[in-house]
N, C-alpha and C positions, 0 to 999 in steps of 0.2 A: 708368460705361461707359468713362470717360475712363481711370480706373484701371486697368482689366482690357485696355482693349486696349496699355497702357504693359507689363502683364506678361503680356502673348501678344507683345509685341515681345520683349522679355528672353529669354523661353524660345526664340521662332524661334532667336536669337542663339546658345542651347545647342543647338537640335535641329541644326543647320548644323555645330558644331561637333564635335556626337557625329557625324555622317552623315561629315567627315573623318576623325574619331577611329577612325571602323569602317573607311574604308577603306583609311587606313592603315598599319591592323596585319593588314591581309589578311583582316579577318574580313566582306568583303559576301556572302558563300555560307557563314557561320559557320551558320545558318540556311537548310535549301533550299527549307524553304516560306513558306508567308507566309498568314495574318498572327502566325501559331505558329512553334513553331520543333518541329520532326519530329513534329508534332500536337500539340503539349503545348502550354500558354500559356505556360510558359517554357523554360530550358534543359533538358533531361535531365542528372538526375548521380547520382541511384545506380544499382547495376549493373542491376535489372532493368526501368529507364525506358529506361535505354542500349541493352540486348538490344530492344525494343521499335521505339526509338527506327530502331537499325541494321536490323530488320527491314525496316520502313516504306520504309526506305532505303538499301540495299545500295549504293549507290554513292559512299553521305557518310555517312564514319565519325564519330561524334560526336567532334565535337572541343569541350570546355567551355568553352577560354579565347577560341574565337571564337565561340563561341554567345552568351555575354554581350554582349559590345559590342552585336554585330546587334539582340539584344533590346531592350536598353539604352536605343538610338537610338529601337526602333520603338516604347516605351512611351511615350518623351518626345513623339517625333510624337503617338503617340494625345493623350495629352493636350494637346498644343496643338489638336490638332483639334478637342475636347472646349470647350475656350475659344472656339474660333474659331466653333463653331458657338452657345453661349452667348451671344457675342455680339451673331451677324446675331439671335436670335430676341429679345434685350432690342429692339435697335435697331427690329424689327419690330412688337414691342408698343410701341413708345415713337416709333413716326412722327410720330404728330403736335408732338412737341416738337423738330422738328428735327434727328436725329441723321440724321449719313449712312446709311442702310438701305441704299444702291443699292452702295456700294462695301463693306459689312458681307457683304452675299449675294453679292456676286462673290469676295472674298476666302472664306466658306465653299466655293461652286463651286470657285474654285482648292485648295483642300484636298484639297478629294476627286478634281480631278486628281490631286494630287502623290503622293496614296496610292494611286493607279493607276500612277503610275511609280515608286514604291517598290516596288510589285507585279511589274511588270515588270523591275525591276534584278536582282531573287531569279529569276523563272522561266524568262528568259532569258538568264543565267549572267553576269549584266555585261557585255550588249553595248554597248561602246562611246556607241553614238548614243544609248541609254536613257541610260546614267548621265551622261552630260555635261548631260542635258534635266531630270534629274532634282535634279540639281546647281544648273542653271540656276534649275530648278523654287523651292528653297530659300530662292533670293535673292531671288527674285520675291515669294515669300512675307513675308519679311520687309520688302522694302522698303514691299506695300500697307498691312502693319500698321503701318510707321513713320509711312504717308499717314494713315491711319487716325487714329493716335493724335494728330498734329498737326493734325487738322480738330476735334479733340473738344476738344485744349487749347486754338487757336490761336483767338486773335478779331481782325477784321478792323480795323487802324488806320486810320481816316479822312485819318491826317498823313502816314502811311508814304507813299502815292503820290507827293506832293509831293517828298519828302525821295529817293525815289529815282529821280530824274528824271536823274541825271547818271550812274545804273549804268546806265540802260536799252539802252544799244549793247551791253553785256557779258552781255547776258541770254542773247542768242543762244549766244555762245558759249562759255557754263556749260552751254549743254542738249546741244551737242559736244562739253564734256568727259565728261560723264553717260557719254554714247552711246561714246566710247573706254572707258570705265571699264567698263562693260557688256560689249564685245567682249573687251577684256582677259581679263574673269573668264569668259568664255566659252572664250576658249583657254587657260584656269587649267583650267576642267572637264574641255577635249578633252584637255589633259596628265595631269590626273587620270583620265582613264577610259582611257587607253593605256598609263601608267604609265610616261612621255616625263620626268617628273623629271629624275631621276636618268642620263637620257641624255649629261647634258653635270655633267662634274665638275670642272672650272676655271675662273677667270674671269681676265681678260677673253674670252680663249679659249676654244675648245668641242673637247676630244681634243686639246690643244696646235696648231690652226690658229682661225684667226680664219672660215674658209669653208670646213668639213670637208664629207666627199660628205654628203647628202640626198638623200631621195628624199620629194618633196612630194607626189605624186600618191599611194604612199603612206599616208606620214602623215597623210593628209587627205582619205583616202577612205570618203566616207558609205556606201559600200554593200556595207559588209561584213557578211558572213551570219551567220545566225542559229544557232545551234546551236551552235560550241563553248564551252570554258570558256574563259570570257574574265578570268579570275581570274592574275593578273600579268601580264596583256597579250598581245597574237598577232603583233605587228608586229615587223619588220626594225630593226637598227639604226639603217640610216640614216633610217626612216620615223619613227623618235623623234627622234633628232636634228633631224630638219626641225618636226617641232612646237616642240621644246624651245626652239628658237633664233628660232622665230618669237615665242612666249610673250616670248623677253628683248626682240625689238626692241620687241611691243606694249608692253612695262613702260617702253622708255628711251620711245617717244613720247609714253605718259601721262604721263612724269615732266615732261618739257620744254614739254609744250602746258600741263597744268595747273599746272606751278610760274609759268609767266609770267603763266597768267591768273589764278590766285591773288595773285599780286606786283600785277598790277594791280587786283584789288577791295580789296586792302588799302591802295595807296594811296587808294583813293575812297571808301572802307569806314564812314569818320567819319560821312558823312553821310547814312549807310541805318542808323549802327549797328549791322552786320554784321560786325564784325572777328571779333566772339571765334565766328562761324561759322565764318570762313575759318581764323579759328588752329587750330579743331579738323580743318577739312578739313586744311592744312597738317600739321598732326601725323601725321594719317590716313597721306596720301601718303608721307610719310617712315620713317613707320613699315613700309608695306607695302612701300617698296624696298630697305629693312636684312633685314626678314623674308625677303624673294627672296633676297638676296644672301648670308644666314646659311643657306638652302637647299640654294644650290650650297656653298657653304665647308665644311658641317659635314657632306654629306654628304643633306641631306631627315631629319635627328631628328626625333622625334614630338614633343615641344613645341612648336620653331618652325615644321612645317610647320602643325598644327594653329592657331597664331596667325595665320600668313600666311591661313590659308583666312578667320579670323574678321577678320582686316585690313582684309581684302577686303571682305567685310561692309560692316564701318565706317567706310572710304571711299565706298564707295556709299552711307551712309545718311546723313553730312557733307554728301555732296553735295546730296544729296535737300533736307535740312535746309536749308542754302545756298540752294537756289533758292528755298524754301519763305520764305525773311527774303526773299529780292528780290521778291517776289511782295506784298509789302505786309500780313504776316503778322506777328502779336506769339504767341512762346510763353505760356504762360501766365494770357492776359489774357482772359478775356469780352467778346465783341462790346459787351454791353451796359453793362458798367463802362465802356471803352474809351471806346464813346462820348457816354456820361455826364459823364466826365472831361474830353474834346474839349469839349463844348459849356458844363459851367463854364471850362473857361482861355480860350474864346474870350469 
């Protein structure tokens, strides 16, 4: 089990990646039904699927090269869903040995949320508030399978609590970096589902001023209506702009709060044996502020945005991991070797 939910984490990590992939090559209406695409279980591509295809649909001319991607994404989804329900039902025939069941069927549940707002990001044409939720949805997703997967490897150290008695003031404020990093990729989503990118093209500046006009109210209004195509976005310049430039200040205060608090578990790291977490969350962060800043410079390419989205990721799942070692947790070790080993060295 321990297996399987290591490669339901992996794939989340692709399906995140194809769901950026699709959006941004403009293909999230490549497909305008769901969970087919113009009734078919895959793309239409000879002429008299197409004829068929364009009947059905008189308003969405088939287009092949975004019909793919769309598909792409939602096969991968099926099948992690496919995994993820495999799983709650091993873990449910296998209660009695312990496995977490309770968080295995909440993680199914949340699937078939997310395939409800996959649903809705197709038949409501990419309103906004869906696909930011939907996005959100993704991350959520993978970070329970990352829970998941480190309660199945992870066995409890009897020494660890001891040994991190001098991190414990820093715990609090690892679970406020979390919560920034979280907000962060929440206004990653709102810029992704506005299509606010691409609103500011230089740096350190945003249109060559440091405080160009916005319009926040705007940019950052949830109640916006249902019904058009919201396929390249609906909003005003300045209402991008004001996301755009909120997304960079969220990015510098994640950088600043978590490189000091990172600075400081690495100097007290020795004695939890946590460093080479912090090194990975450290890479994480650095990595995800170069990928931001290759964004604006190159223009939003489709490699490095697609890396920045999966960054994002894996900054979030460092972190996860991180708290998960201060918490008095060994990757890979069995409860019961663990404390086998404990009670021969005592």
């Amino acid at each position: 089990m321990a297996r399987w939910a290591l490669a339901a984490s992996l794939l989340a990590v692709v399906v995140v990646m194809l769901g950026a992939w699709t959006r941004l090559v403009h293909a999230g209406l490549g497909c305008p039904d769901w969970p087919g695409c113009y009734g078919f279980l895959s793309v239409p591509q000879d002429a008299d699927s197409i004829a068929i295809a364009e009947a059905r649909f008189p308003d969405s001319p088939v287009d092949v090269s975004k019909g793919w991607p769309e598909m792409i994404h939602r096969y991968a989804a099926g099948i992690l869903g496919l995994v993820v329900f495999g799983l709650s039902a091993y873990a449910v025939r296998h209660r009695k040995l312990g496995v977490p069941v309770k968080l295995s069927l909440f993680i199914a549940g949340f699937i078939v949320l997310q395939g409800a707002f996959g649903m809705w990001t197709v038949t409501l044409k990419l309103w906004p508030q869906v696909v930011a939720l939907h996005l959100l949805g993704g991350f959520t997703t993978l970070s329970l399978l990352c829970l998941l997967t480190l309660r199945l490897y992870g066995g409890a150290d009897p020494q660890q609590p001891q040994r991190d008695r001098g991190l414990a003031r820093l715990r609090p404020w690892l679970y406020g970096g979390l919560a920034l990093v979280v907000m962060q990729i929440a206004l990653g989503a709102w810029t992704a589902a506005n299509y606010a990118a691409v609103a500011c093209t230089d740096l350190p500046t945003c249109q060559g001023e440091w405080w160009p006009e916005m319009d926040f109210e705007h940019g950052f209004d949830l109640t916006q209506t249902v019904g058009p195509n919201y396929l390249g976005g609906q909003l005003v310049a300045e209402g991008r702009v004001a996301i755009h430039l909120t997304h960079r200040i969220g990015a510098l205060v994640v950088l600043v709060y978590l490189g000091a608090l990172l600075a400081a578990l690495w100097r007290r790291g020795d004695e939890a044996g946590v460093r080479g977490a912090v090194a990975l969350a450290s890479l994480a962060l650095a990595s995800q502020i170069l990928l931001g800043l290759g964004n604006v410079v190159f223009n939003v390419p489709l490699g490095i945005a697609v890396a920045h989205n999966a960054m994002g990721a894996g900054l979030l799942l460092t972190l996860i991991y991180l708290i998960w070692r201060l918490k008095g947790y060994r990757l890979g070790v069995p409860a019961q070797a663990t404390t086998i080993r404990y009670e021969a060295t005592a």
